[in-house]
C-alpha positions as CSV (number, residue, x, y, z in Angstrom):
1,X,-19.0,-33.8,84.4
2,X,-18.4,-37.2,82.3
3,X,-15.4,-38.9,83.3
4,X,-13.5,-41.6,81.6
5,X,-11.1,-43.6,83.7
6,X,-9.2,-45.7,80.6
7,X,-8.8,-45.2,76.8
8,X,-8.1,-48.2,74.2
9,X,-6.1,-48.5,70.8
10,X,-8.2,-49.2,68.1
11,X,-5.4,-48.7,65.8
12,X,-1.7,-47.4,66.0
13,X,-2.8,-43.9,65.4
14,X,-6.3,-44.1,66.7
15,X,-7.4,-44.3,70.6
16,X,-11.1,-44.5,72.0
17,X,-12.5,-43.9,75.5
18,X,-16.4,-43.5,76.6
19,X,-18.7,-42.7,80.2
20,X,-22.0,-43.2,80.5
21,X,-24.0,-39.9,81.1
22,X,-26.9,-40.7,83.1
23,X,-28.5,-37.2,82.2
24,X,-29.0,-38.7,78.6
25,X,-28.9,-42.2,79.3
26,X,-26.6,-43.3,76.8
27,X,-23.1,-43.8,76.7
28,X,-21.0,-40.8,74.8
29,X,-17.4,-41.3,73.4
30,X,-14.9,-39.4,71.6
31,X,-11.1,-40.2,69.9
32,X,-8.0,-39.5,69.6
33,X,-5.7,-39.2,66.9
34,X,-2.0,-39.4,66.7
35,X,-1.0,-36.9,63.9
36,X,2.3,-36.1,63.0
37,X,3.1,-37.3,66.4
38,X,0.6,-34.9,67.8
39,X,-2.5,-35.7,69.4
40,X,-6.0,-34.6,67.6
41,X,-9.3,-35.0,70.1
42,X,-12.7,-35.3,68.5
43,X,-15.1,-34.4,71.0
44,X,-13.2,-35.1,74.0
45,X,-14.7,-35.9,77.3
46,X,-12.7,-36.2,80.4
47,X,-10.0,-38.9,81.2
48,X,-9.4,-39.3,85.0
49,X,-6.0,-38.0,86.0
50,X,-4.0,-41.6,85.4
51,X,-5.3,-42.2,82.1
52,X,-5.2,-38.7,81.3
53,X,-1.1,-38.6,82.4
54,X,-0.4,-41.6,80.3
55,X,-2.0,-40.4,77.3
56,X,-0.4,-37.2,77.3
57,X,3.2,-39.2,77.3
58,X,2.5,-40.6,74.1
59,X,2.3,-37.4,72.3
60,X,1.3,-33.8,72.6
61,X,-2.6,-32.0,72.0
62,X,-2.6,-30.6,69.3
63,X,-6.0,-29.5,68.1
64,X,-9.8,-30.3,69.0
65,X,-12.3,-30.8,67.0
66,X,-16.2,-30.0,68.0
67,X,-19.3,-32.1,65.9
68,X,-21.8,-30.6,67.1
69,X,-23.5,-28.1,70.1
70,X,-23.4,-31.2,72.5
71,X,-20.0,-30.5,73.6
């Protein structure tokens, strides 16, 4: 399983992380973003614990959004 161990702002309602999955060999990513003070994920891979604690202290999940059969 992928795991991220940060995320960055891009914007004020907008946050980014990535892991590289050596199965592919390429790097996959997905967002975040804030909502109506709610958090929407785009095709969310795994945060480790820390990053996932302090995201979830900014605001509250509130949907997630699938692309495609890759994830």
């Amino acid at each position: 399983m992928l795991i991220s161990n940060d995320f960055s702002w891009v914007t004020p309602q907008l946050l980014f992380w990535q892991a590289y999955d050596s199965k592919c060999r390429t790097e996959v990513s997905c967002c975040a973003h804030v909502v109506d003070g709610c958090l929407v994920f785009v095709d969310p891979i795994e945060l480790a614990d820390p990053a996932e604690k302090e995201l979830l202290t900014l605001a509250r999940p509130l949907a997630v959004i699938i692309t495609n059969g890759n994830h």
